[in-house]
C-alpha positions, -999 to +999 in steps of 0.1 A: -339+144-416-320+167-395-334+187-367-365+166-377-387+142-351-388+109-358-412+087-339-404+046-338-427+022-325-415-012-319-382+003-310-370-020-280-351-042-304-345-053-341-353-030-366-371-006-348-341-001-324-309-004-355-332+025-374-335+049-343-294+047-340-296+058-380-316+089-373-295+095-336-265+099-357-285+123-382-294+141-355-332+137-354-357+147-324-360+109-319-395+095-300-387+056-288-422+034-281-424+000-269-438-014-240-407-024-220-393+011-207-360-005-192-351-018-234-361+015-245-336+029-220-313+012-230-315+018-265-315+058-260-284+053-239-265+041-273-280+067-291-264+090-264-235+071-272-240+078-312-235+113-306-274+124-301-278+149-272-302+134-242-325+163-248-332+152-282-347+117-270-382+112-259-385+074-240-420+072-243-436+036-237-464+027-252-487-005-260-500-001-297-532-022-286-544+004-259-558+027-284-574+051-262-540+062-254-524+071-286-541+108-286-528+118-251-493+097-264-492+118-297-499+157-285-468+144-255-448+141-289-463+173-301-454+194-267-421+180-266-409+190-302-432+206-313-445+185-341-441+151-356-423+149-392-420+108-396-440+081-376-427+048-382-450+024-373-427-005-366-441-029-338-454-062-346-459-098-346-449-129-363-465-159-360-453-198-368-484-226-373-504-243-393-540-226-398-556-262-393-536-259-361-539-222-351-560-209-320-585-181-330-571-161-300-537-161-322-550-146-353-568-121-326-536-108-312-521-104-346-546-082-358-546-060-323-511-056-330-502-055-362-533-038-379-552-022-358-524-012-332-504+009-367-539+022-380-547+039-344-517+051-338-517+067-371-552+082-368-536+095-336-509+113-355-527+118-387-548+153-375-515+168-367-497+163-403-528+176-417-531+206-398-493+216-406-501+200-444-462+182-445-452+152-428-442+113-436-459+081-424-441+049-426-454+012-418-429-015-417-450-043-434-429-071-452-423-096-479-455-113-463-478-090-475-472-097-509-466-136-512-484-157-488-464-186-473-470-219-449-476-213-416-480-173-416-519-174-425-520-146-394-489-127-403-496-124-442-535-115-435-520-092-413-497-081-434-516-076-467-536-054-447-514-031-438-502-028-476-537-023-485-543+001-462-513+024-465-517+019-501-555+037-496-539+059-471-515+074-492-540+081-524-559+101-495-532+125-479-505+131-507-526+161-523-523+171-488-484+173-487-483+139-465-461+112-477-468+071-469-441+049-469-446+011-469-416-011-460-409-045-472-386-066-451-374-100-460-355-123-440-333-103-413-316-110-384-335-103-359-353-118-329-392-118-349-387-158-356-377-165-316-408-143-304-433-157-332-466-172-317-473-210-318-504-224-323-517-219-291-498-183-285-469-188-269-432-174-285-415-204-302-385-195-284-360-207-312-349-186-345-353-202-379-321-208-402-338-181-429-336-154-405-303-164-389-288-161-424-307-130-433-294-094-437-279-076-407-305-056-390-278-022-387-276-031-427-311-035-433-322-001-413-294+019-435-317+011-464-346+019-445-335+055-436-321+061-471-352+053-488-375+072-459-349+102-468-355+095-504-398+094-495-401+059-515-433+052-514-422+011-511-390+003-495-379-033-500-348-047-481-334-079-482-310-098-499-324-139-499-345-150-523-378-142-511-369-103-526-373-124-557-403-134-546-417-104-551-413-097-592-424-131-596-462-126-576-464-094-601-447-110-629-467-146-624-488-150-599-493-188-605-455-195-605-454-179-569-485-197-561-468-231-571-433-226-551-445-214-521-473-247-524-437-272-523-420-248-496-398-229-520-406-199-503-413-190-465 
């Protein structure tokens, strides 16, 4: 990925901000989005620190939900460096409640975040790959968009969809020289439980004990980079049991069905 650009949504924190220090000490032409300029800062300074010239670091904040600025937002990217080689769509949502529960306003913002937010940033990048004919979209999706568990009914819908859709996505552009990565995080140790919406849509404030003992974030990103290096089409990173989860939905779909049902699974 060298000398490559390497735009990261949702880069402020977690994964978004343990895979930009990957690529910094790779060397990449790194673009960092989130909306909080002062985190993203912050995070370019230790990719400074990693060895990655400030010239090669683009701090450009953005809000995934204001679509009518990801076109002026990508051809910044484009005049900067000239192109863009890998947009990892990486911003997101989690969400913890009981649908019965849930306000409709919650399931709203998690589909203005974590669908529609990645699919018009992409359409914003997309006309520039296809021009050049090379280039290498990645969503980070998750575990959740394969098994459906309590309390997500917003985060797996939201999920799923962005499977689905990079799934179609990629049968559309790879004759076209574009590769589509989808990644599938399980439980890691990030802040995604703490900022999780309640029923009524404000961050639960606490972490859950499956992501305080899930895999280290600087861990999980080193798979993340390997596999985008490697152009997996799926990436899957984790190391609890709901990785498990995954053969068993393909493998038998009412077994999953049944241990999610008594809470084996969340």
């Amino acid at each position: 990925m060298t000398a490559q650009t390497v735009w990261i949504t949702g880069a402020s924190s977690g994964i978004g901000e343990a895979l930009a220090l990957q690529y910094a000490k790779d060397g990449a032409g790194l673009v960092l989005s989130a909306r909080r300029k002062d985190e993203l800062q912050r995070v370019a300074d230790r990719c400074v620190d990693a060895g990655l010239p400030e010239d090669n670091i683009l701090v450009l904040p953005l809000d995934v939900t204001d679509w009518a600025s990801h076109e002026a937002s990508a051809q910044t990217v484009v005049d900067r460096f000239g192109a863009i080689d890998l947009l990892v769509n990486n911003a997101g949502l989690s969400q913890g409640s009981l649908c019965a529960e849930t306000d409709m306003s919650v399931y709203q913002k998690l589909m203005d975040v974590d669908v529609m937010g990645q699919i018009a940033l992409t359409k914003a990048v997309l006309p520039h790959m296809l021009k050049r004919g090379k280039g290498h979209l990645a969503v980070t999706a998750s575990v959740a968009g394969k098994v459906g568990v309590p309390k997500m009914t917003g985060y797996c819908a939201a999920k799923h969809a962005m499977v689905g859709f990079f799934d179609a996505l990629r049968a559309e552009v790879e004759s076209s020289g574009l590769h589509v990565s989808t990644i599938l995080p399980g439980f890691i140790r990030t802040n995604i439980a703490k900022n999780s919406l309640s029923a009524d849509g404000t961050p639960h404030g606490e972490t859950d004990s499956d992501v305080a003992s899930g895999m280290d974030v600087d861990e999980c990103a080193a798979v993340i980079f390997k596999g985008l290096k490697a152009r997996k089409r799926e990436i899957p990173v984790g190391k609890g049991k709901e990785m498990a989860a995954l053969w068993v939905k393909r493998l038998s779909p009412e077994l999953i069905f049944r241990l999610t049902r008594r809470g084996k699974h969340s």
